[in-house]
C-alpha positions in Angstrom: 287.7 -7.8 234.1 287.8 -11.4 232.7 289.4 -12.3 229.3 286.7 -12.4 227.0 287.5 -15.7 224.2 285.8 -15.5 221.2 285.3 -17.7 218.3 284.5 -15.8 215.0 281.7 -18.2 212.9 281.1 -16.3 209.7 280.2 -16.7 205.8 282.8 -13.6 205.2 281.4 -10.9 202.9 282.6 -7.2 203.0 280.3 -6.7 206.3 281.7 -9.4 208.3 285.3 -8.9 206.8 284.7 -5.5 208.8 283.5 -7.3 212.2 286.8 -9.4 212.1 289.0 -6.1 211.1 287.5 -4.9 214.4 287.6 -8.0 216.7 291.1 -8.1 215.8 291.8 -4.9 217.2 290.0 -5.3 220.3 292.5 -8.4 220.2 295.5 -6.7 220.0 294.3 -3.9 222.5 294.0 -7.5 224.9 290.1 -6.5 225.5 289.1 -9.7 223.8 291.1 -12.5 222.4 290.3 -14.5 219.3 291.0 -17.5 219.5 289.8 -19.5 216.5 287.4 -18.6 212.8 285.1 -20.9 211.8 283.8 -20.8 207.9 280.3 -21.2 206.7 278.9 -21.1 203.4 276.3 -18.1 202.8 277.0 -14.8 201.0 279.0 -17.5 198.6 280.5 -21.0 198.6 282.5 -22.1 201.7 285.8 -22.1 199.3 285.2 -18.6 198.7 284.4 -18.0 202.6 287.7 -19.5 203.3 289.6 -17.7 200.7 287.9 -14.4 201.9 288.6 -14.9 205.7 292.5 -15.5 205.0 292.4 -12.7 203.0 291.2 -10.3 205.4 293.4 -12.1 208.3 296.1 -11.7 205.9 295.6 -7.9 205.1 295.9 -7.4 209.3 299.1 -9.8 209.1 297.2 -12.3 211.8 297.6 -15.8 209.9 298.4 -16.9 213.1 294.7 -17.1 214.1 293.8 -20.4 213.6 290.7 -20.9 210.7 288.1 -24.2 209.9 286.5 -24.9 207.7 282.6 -25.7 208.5 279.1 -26.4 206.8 278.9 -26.2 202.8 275.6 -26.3 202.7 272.3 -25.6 204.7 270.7 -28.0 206.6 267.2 -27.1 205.7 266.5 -25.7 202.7 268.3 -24.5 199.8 270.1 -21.5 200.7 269.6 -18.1 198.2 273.0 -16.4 197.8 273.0 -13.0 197.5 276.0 -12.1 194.5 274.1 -9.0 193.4 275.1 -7.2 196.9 278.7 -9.2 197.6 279.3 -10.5 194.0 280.1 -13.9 192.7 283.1 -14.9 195.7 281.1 -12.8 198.3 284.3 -10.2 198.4 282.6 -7.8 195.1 284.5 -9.5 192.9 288.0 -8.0 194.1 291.3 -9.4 192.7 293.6 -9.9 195.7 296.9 -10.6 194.2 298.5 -11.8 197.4 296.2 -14.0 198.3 297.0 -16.7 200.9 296.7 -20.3 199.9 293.6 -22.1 201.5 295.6 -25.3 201.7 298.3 -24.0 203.3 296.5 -21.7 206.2 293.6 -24.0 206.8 292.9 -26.2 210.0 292.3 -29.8 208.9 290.1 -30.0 212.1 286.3 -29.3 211.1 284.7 -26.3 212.4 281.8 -27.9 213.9 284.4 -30.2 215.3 286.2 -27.4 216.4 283.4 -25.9 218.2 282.5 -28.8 220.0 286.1 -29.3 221.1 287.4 -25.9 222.1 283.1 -25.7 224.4 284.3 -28.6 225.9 287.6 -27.9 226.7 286.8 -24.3 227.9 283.1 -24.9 229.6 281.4 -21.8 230.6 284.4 -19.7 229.0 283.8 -19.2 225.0 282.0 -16.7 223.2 280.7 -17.2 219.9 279.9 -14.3 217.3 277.9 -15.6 214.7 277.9 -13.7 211.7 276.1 -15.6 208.8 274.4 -18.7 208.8 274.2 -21.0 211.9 274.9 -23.9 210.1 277.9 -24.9 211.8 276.2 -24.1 215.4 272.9 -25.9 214.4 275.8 -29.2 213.9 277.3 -28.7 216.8 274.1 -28.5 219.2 273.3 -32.3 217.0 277.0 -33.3 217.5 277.2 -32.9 221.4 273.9 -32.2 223.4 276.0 -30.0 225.9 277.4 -27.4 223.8 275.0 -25.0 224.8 275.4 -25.4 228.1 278.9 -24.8 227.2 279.3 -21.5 225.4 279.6 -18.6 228.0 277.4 -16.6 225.4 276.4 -16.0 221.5 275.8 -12.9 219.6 273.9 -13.7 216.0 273.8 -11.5 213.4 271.0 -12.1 211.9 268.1 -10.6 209.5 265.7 -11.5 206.9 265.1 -9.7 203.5 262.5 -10.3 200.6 
């Protein structure tokens, strides 16, 4: 079976902190391997998104997988954020008193950058799992008109509520 190489593009809240906890294990089981995280703002602001995504990475001990920071706001319209589900940072609220600093864990490489890149570099070859807004996809479909032609495959989750 062929390495599956997945990019993780997510607005991390406790739901997608879960996704990651799990893609990480199929990466150290060598079913898939992860190979970059790109942020986006959505259940909160992208600072918080980064914060929460090195936390989790950090709680699994994988700081080695590289994380970039995307979109920080939507590109159509005003974007509702939910802090009565995932609270005000999008992680309920939780004091992590290890937390790693942003700064020093970050990519200075932007995520839409990033995707664009690593498509390129890796035609027909990367998956993306997109698990909050598709901010960061949306700019990379503007940035290079091949990137869909590109990705090997894309799984969105994705909803609506009112």
């Amino acid at each position: 079976m062929a390495e599956k190489i997945l990019v993780i593009d997510t607005d991390v809240g406790s739901d997608d902190a879960m996704a990651i906890i799990l893609c990480i294990a199929a990466h150290r089981r060598q079913e898939v391997r992860v190979i970059g995280i790109t942020c986006v703002h959505g259940n909160t602001g992208l600072d918080n998104v980064c914060a929460n995504t090195l936390k989790t990475l950090h709680t699994l001990r994988s700081l080695d997988v590289p994380v970039y920071r995307g979109a920080a706001d939507s590109v159509v319209e005003t974007f509702q954020r939910a802090a009565n589900i995932h609270g005000t940072d999008g992680f309920g609220d939780f004091h992590y008193p290890d937390a790693p600093e942003v700064d020093k864990y970050i990519q200075k490489e932007h995520a839409v950058n990033y995707l664009t890149r690593i498509t390129a570099e890796r035609p027909g070859e990367v998956t993306l799992l997109c698990l909050g807004p598709l901010t960061n996809v949306a700019l990379a479909i503007r940035m290079d008109p091949n990137f869909c032609q590109n990705v090997k495959e894309i799984f969105i989750m994705g909803g609506n509520m009112e």
